[in-house]
C-alpha positions, 0 to 999 in steps of 0.5 A, a space after each residue: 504036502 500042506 496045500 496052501 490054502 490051509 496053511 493061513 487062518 485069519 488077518 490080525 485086525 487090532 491097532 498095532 496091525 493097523 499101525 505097523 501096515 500103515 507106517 512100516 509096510 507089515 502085515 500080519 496073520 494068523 497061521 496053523 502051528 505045525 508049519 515052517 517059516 518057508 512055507 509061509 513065505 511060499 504061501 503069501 506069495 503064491 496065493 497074493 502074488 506078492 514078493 515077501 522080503 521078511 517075515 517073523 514069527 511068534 508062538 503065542 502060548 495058550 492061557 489057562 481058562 476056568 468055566 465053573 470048577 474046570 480048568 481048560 485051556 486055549 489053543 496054540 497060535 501061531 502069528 506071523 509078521 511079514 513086510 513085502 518088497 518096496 512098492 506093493 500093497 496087499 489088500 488084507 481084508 481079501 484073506 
C-alpha cells in the first residue's frame, strides 16, 4: 500500500495554475506516475482535509534531450488538476 505522503510530488506554480485557482477554484500537482486517480482523490483529502469534487489527469510524455554527442531523456510526469467542493479553499503553498 502507497502511503499517502509519497503519493504527491510538488504544486504547479506557473499562470495558468495561478489562473485556474483564482477564476475556476483548481488547483494543481504534480504526482508519481504508477498511481490511480482514487488514490489521488483519496490522498488530497485526507492529508488537506478537503472534500475533492473532480479531478483529471494528464500524462506528460518525456522530451528528448541532447547534452553534447548523448542523447537522453526526461522523465514521465504525471499532472493532476483537481477542483473541491464549493466554499473550501486550500492554501497550496503548505504542499
Amino acid at each position: 500500500m502507497i502511503k499517502y505522503n509519497n503519493i504527491i510530488k510538488s504544486p504547479i506554480i506557473t499562470e495558468k495554475a495561478s489562473f485556474l485557482r483564482e477564476k475556476f477554484n483548481k488547483y494543481s500537482l504534480y504526482v508519481f506516475v504508477n498511481v490511480s486517480k482514487r488514490q489521488i482523490k483519496l490522498a488530497i483529502e485526507s492529508l488537506f482535509n478537503v472534500k475533492v469534487s473532480s479531478i483529471n489527469v494528464v500524462r506528460v510524455k518525456s522530451k528528448a534531450r541532447r547534452f553534447k554527442d548523448v542523447i537522453g531523456y526526461e522523465k514521465q510526469k504525471k499532472k493532476v488538476y483537481f477542483s473541491l467542493i464549493a466554499g473550501q479553499k486550500l492554501d497550496i503553498m503548505s504542499v
